[in-house]
N, CA, C and O atoms as a GROMACS GRO file, in nm:
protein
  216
    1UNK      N    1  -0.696   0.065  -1.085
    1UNK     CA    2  -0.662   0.184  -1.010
    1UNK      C    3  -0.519   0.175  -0.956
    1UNK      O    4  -0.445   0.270  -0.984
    2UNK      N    5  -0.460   0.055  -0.867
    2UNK     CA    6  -0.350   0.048  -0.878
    2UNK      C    7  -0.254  -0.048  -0.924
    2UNK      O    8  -0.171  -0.106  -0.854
    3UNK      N    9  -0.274  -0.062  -1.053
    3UNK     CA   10  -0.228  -0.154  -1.127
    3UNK      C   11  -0.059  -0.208  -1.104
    3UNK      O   12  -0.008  -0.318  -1.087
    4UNK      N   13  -0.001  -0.059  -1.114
    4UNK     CA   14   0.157  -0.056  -1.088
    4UNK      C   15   0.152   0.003  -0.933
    4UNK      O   16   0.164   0.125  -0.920
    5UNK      N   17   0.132  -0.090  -0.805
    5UNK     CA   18   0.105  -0.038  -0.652
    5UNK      C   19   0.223   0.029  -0.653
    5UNK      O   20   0.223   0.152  -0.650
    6UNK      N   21   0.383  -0.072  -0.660
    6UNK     CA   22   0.488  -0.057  -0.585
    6UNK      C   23   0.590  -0.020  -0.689
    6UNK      O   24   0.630  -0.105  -0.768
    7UNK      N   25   0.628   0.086  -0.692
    7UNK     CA   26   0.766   0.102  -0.817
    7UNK      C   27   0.851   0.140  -0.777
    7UNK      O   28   0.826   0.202  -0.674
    8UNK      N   29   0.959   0.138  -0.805
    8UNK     CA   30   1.087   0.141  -0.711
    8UNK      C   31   1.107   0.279  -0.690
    8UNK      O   32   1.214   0.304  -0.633
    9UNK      N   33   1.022   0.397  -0.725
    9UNK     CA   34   1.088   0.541  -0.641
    9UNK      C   35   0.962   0.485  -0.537
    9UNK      O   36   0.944   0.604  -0.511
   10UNK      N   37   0.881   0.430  -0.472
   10UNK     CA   38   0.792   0.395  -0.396
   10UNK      C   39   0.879   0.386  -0.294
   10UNK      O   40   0.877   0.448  -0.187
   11UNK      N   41   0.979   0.279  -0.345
   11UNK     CA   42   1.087   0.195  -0.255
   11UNK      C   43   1.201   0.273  -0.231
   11UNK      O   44   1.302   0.217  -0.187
   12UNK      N   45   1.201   0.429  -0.260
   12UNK     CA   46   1.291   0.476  -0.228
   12UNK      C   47   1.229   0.580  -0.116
   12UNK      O   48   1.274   0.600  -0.003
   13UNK      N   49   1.105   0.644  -0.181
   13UNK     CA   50   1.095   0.773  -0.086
   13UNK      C   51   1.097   0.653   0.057
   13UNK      O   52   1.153   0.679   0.164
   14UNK      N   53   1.011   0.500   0.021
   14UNK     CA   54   0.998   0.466   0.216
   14UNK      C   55   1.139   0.439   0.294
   14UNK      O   56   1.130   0.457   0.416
   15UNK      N   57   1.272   0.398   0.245
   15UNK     CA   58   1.394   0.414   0.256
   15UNK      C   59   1.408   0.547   0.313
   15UNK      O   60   1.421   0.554   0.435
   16UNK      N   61   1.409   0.645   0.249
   16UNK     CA   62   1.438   0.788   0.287
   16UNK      C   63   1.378   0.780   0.438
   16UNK      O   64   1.450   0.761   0.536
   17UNK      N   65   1.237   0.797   0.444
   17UNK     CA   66   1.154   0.793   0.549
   17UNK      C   67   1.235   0.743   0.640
   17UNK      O   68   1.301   0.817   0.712
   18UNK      N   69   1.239   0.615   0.648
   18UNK     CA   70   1.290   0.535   0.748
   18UNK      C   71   1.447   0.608   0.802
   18UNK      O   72   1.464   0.676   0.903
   19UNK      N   73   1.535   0.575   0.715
   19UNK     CA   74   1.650   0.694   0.736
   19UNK      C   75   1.599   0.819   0.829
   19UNK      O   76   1.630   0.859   0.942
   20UNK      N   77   1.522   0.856   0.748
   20UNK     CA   78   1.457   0.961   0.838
   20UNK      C   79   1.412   0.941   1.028
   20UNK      O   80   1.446   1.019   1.118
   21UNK      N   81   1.359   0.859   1.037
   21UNK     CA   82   1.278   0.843   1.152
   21UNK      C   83   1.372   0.718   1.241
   21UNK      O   84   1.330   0.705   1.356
   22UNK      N   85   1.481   0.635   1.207
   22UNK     CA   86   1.580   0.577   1.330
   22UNK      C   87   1.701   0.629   1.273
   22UNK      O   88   1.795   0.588   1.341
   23UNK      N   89   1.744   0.708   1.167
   23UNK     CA   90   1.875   0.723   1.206
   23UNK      C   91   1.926   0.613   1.159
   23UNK      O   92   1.856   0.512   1.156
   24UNK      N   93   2.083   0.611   1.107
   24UNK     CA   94   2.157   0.530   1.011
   24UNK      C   95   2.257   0.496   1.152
   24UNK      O   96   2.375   0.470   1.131
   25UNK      N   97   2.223   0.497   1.240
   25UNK     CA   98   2.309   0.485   1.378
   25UNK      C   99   2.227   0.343   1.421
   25UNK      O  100   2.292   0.240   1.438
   26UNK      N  101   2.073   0.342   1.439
   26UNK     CA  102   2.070   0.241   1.461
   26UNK      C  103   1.968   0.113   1.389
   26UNK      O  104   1.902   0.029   1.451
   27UNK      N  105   1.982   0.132   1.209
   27UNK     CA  106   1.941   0.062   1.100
   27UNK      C  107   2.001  -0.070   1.126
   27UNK      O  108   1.919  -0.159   1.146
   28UNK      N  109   2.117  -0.100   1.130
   28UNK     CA  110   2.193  -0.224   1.175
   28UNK      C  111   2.128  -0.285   1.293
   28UNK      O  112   2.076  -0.394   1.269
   29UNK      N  113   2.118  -0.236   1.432
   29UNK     CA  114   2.082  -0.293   1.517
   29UNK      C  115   1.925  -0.317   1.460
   29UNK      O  116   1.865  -0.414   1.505
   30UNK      N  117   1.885  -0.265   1.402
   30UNK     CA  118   1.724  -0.300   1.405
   30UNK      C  119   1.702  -0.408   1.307
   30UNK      O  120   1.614  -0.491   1.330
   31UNK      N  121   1.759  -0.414   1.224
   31UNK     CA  122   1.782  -0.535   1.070
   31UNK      C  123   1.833  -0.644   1.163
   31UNK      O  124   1.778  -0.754   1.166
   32UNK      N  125   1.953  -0.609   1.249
   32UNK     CA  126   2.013  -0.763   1.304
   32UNK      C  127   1.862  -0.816   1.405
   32UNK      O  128   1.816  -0.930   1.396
   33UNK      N  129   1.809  -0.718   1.487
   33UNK     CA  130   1.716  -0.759   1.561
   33UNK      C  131   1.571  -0.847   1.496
   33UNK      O  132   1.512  -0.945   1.540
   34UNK      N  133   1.540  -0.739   1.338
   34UNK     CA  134   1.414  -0.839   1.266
   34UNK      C  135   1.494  -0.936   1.194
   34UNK      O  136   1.424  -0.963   1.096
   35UNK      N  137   1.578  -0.989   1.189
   35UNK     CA  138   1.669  -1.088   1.147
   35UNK      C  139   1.680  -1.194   1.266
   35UNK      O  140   1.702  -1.301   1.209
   36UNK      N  141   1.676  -1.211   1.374
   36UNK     CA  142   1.657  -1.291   1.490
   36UNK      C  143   1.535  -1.308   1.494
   36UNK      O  144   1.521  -1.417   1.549
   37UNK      N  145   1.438  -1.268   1.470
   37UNK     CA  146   1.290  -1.261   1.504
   37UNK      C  147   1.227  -1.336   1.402
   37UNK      O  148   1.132  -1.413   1.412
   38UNK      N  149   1.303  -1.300   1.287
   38UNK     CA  150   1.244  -1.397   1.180
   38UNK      C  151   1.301  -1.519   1.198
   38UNK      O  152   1.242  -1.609   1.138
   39UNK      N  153   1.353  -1.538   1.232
   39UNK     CA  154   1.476  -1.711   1.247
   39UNK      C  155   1.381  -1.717   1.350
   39UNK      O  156   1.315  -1.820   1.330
   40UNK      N  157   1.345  -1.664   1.440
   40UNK     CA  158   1.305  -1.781   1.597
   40UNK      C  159   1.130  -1.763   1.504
   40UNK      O  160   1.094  -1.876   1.473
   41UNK      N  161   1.062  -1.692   1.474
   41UNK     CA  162   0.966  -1.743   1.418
   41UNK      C  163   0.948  -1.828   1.303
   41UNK      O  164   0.839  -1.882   1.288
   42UNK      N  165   1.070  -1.853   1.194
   42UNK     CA  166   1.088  -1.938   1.133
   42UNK      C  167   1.111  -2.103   1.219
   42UNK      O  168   1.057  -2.205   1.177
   43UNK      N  169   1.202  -2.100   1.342
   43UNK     CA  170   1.179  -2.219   1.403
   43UNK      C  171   1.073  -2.255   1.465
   43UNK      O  172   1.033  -2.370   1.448
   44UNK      N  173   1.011  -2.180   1.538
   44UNK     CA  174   0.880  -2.214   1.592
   44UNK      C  175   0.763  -2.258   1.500
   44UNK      O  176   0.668  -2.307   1.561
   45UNK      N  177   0.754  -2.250   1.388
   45UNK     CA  178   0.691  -2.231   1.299
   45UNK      C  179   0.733  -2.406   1.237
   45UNK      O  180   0.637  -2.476   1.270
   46UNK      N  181   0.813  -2.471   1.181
   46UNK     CA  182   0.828  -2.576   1.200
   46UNK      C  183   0.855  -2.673   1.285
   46UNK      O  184   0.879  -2.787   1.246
   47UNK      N  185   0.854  -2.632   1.436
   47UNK     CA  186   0.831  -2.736   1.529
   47UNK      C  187   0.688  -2.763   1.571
   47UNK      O  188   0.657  -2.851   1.652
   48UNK      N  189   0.588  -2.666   1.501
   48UNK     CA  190   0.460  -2.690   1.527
   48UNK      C  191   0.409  -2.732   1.421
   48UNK      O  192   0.288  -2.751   1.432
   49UNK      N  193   0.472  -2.766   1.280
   49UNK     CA  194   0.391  -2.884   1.164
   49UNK      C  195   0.481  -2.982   1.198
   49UNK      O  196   0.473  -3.089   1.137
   50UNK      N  197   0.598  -2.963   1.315
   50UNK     CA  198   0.678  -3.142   1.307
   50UNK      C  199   0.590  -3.221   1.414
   50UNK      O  200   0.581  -3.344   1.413
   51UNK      N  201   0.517  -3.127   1.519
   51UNK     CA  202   0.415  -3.205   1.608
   51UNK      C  203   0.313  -3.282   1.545
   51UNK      O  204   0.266  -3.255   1.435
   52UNK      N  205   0.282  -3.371   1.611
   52UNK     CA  206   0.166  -3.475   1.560
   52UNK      C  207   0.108  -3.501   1.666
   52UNK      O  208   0.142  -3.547   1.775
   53UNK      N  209  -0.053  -3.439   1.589
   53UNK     CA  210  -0.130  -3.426   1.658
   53UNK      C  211  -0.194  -3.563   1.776
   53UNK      O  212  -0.168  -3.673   1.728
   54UNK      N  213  -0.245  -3.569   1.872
   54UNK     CA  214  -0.277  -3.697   1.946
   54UNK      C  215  -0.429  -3.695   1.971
   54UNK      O  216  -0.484  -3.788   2.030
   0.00000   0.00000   0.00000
């Protein structure tokens, strides 16, 4: 049924959307912001398999 889920006009109308709904004013601030969020959950994320357990 959905063999081919995601095809790239998929990946365009949700682009549009988004454009649509924050504005190309503040796409940057929001990319730099899930771009920090992924780094501090990327660190947190290996300081808890560098713990050993007691």
């Amino acid at each position: 049924m959905l063999r081919n889920g995601l095809e790239p006009w998929h990946l365009l109308i949700v682009a549009i959307v988004v454009l649509a709904l924050f504005g190309s004013k503040k796409l940057p601030d929001t990319a730099r912001a899930l771009g920090k969020s992924m780094r501090i959950l990327k660190s947190e994320a290996k300081a808890m398999k560098e713990e050993t357990p007691q």
